[in-house]
C-alpha positions in Angstrom: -11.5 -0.9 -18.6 -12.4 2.8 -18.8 -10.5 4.4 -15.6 -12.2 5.2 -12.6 -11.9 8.4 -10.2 -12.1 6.9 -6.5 -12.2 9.9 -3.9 -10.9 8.7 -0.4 -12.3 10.3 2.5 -12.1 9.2 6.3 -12.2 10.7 9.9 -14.1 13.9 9.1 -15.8 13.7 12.9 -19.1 15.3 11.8 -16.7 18.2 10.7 -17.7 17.5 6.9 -19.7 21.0 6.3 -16.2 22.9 5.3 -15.0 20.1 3.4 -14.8 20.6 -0.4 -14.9 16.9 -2.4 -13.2 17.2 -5.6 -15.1 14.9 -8.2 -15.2 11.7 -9.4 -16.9 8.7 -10.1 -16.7 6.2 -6.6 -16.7 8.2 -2.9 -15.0 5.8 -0.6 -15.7 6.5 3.1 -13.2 4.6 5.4 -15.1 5.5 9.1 -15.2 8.0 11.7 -18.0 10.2 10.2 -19.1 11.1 14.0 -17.9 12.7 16.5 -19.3 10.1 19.5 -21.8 8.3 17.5 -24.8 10.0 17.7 -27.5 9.5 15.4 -27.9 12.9 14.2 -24.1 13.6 13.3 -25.2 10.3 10.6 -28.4 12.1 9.4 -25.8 15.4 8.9 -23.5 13.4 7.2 -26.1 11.8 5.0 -27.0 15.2 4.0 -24.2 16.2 2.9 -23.7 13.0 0.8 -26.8 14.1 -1.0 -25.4 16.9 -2.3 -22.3 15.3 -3.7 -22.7 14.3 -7.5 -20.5 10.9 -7.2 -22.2 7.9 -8.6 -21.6 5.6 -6.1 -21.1 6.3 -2.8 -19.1 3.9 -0.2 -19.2 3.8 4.2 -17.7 2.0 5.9 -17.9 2.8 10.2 -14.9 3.8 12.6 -14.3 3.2 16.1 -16.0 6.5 16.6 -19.1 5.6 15.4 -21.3 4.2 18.6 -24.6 3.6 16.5 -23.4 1.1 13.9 -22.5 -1.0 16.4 -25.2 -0.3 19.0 -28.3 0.7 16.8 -26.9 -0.5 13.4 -30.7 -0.4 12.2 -31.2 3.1 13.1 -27.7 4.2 11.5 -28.1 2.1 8.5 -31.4 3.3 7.9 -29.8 7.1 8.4 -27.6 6.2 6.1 -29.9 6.9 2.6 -27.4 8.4 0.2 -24.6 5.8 0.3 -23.9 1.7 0.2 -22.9 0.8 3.9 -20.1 -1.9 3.6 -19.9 -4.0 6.8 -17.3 -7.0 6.2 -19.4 -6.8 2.5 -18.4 -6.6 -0.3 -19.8 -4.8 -4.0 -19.2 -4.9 -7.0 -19.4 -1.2 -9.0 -17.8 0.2 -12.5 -16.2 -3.4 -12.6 -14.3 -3.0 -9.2 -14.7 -5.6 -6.1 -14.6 -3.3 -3.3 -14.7 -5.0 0.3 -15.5 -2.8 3.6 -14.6 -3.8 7.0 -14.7 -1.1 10.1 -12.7 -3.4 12.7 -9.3 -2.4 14.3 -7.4 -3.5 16.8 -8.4 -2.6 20.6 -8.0 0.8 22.0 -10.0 2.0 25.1 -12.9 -0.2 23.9 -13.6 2.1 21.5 -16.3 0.2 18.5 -15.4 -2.4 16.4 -12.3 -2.8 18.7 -11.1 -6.4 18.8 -8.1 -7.8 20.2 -5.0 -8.3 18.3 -4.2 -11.9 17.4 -7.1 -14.8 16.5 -10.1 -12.5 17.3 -9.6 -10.1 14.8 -7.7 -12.2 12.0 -10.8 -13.9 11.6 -12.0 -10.7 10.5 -9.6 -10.7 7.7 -9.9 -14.1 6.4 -13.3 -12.8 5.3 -11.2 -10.8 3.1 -12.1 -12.3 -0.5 -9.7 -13.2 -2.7 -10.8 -11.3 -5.7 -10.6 -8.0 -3.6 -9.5 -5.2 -5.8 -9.8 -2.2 -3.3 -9.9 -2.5 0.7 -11.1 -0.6 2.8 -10.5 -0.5 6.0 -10.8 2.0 9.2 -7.5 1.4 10.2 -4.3 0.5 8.5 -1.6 -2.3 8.3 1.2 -2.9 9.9 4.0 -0.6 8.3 1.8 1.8 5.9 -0.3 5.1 7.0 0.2 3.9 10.9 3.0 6.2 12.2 1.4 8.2 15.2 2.7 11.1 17.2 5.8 9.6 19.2 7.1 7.9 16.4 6.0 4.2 16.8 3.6 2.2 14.5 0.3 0.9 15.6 -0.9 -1.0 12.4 -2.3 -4.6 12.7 0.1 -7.0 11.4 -2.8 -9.8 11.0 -4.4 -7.2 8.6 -0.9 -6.3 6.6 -0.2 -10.3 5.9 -3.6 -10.6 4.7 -3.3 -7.9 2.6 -0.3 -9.5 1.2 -1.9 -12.2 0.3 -4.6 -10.7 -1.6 -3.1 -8.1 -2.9 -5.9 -5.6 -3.5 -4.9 -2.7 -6.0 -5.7 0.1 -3.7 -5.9 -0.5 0.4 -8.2 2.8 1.7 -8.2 3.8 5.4 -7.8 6.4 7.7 -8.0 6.1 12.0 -4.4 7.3 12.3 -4.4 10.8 12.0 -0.6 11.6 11.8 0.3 9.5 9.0 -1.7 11.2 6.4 -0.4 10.0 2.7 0.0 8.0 -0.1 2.6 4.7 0.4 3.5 1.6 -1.9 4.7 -1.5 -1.2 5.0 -2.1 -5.5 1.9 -4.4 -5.1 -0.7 -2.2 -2.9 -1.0 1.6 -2.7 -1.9 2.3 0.8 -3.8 5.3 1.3 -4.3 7.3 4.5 -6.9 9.4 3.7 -8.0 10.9 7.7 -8.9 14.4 6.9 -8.9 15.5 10.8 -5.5 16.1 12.3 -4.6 15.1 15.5 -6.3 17.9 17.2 -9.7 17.4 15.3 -8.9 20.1 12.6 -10.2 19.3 9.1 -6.8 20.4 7.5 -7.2 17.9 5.2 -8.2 17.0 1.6 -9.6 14.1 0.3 -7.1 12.0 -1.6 -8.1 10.8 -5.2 -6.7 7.6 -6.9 -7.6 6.3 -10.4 -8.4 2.7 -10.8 -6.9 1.1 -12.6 -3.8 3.2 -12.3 
């Protein structure tokens, strides 16, 4: 297949307006494009996804973003300028992409579930065929270092992961573990443009499928 230019973006917190996107032919969001969830910061973002040349554009929501999970008619229907992936999946340029926002709990934040049965049952609506993930936040082991040192990644999600194997695993939630990691199966990619104190010091991260 003719390669494809995936940009990975994630945890911009309606702080998109100094970002610059390089190009490319799939934008893959992986959550957190509001601050608190408010409406409007998804009719800014939407905006600025209009003026993006990408083809196709992928969103997926973040424990951040209130309104998907409270008003998801309201923020879906904000949301005119991209394909919002909700434990979907697409098909585009020959890719199976599959978008879930869930993450383990913290501070009942949305699309927190508990660690354990509630949210593997999430991930067993993984498909198979999956050829890029994307998920808010990230295994067990890969992109989920945070400040003191320890990792907070959800093992349920790495062993299904494992077993599917997807090409390219997108995500972002962690902001201290920005990066690119391999395990020689799965390139993990950490792609939270906000640093820990809400800065957009980040750039978006571009992989080539397939690679």
């Amino acid at each position: 297949m003719k390669p494809v230019r995936i940009v990975v973006i994630s945890d911009t917190h309606a702080r998109h307006a100094r970002l610059t996107v390089p190009p490319g032919d799939i934008l893959a969001y992986a959550g957190d494009l509001t601050n608190h969830g408010a409406l409007e910061d998804v009719v800014a973002f939407d905006r600025f996804l209009a003026a993006l040349p990408h083809r196709h554009k992928l969103v997926i929501a973040g424990n951040h973003d209130f309104c998907f999970e409270r008003q998801p008619e309201a923020a879906r229907a904000a949301l005119r300028h991209a394909t919002y992936l909700e434990d979907d999946a697409i098909t585009l340029e020959g890719i199976r992409f599959y978008g879930s926002p869930w993450q383990p709990w913290f501070w009942d934040w949305a699309f927190n579930l508990h660690r354990g049965p509630p949210i593997r049952a999430k991930w067993e609506l993984i498909p198979d065929d999956t050829d890029v993930l994307i998920t808010h936040g990230p295994p067990l082991g890969y992109g989920d270092r945070v400040r003191g040192g320890g990792r907070v990644g959800c093992q349920d999600l790495l062993e299904r992961v494992q077993q599917v194997k997807p090409r390219y695993h997108l995500f972002g939630h962690i902001h201290e573990d920005y990066g690119v990691s391999s395990d020689g199966t799965t390139t993990y990619v950490n792609a939270s443009i906000c640093d820990l104190a809400y800065r957009p010091r980040r750039s978006p991260i571009v992989v080539t499928y397939p690679d």
